[in-house]
C-alpha positions as semicolon CSV with decimal commas, in nm:
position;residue;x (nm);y (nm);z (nm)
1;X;5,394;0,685;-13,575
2;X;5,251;0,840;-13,272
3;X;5,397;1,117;-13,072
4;X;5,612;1,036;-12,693
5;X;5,313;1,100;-12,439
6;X;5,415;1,442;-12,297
7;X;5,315;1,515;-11,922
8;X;5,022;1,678;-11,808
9;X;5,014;2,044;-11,845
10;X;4,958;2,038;-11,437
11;X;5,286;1,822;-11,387
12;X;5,496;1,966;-11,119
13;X;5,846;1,827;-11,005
14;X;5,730;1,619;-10,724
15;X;5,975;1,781;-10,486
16;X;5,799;2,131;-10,523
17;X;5,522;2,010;-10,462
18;X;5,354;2,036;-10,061
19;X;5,142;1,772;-10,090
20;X;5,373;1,498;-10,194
21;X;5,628;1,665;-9,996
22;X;5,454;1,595;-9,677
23;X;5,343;1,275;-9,702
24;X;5,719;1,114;-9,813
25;X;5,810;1,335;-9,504
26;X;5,498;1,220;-9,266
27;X;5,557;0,818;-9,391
28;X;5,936;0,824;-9,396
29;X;5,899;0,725;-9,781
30;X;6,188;0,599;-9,964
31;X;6,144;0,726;-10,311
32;X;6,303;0,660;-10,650
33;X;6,187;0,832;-10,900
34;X;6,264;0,920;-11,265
35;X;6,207;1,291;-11,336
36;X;6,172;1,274;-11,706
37;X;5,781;1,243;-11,805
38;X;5,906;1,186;-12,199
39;X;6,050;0,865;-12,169
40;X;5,896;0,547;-12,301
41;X;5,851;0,258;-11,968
42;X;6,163;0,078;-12,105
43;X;6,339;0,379;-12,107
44;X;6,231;0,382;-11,705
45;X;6,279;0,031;-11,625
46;X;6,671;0,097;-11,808
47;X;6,729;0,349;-11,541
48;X;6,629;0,173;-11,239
49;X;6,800;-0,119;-11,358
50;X;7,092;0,050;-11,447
51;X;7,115;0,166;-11,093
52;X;6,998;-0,119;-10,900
53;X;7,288;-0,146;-10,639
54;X;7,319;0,239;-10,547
55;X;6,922;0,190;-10,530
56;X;6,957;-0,069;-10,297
57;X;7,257;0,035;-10,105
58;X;7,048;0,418;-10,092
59;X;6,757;0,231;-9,931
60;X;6,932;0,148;-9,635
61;X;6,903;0,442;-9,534
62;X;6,619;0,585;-9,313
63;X;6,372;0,815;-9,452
64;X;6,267;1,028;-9,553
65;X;6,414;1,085;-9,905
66;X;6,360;1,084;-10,316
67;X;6,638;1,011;-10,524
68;X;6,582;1,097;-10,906
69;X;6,682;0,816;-11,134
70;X;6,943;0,933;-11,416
71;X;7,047;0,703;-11,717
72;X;7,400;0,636;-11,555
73;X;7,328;0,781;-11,139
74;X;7,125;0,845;-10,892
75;X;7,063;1,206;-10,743
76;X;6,963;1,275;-10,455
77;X;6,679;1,520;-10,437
78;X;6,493;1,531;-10,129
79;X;6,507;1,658;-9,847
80;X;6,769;1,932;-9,959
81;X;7,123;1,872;-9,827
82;X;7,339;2,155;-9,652
């Protein structure tokens, strides 16, 4: 059986990271995201299905934002609230 496919050893939470962080900011990008690089792409698809209508009713919303993908919520991740 083969091992889980880890992340690279260069992964870096997306919302630490400039780059990414301006161009969600500079495109008004509404972004979902699941923050777990272990999990098989079923295990993904679960949680975005799971939370299909706060993922809808969350891109309503103007951006710019990321929301990170739980197995039973969403979290809101980006930009940082007061």
């Amino acid at each position: 059986m083969s091992q889980p496919e880890q992340p690279p050893k260069f992964y870096k939470r997306i919302r630490y990271r400039r780059a990414e962080i301006d161009a969600v900011t500079e495109h008004s990008a509404r972004c979902f995201v699941v923050t777990r690089g272990d999990l098989t792409s079923i295990e993904c698809a679960q949680r975005f299905l799971f939370n299909q209508r706060a993922i809808f009713s969350a891109a309503q919303d103007p951006g710019p934002f990321i929301y990170a993908a739980h197995v039973d919520r969403l979290e809101h991740i980006y930009p940082p609230r007061l």
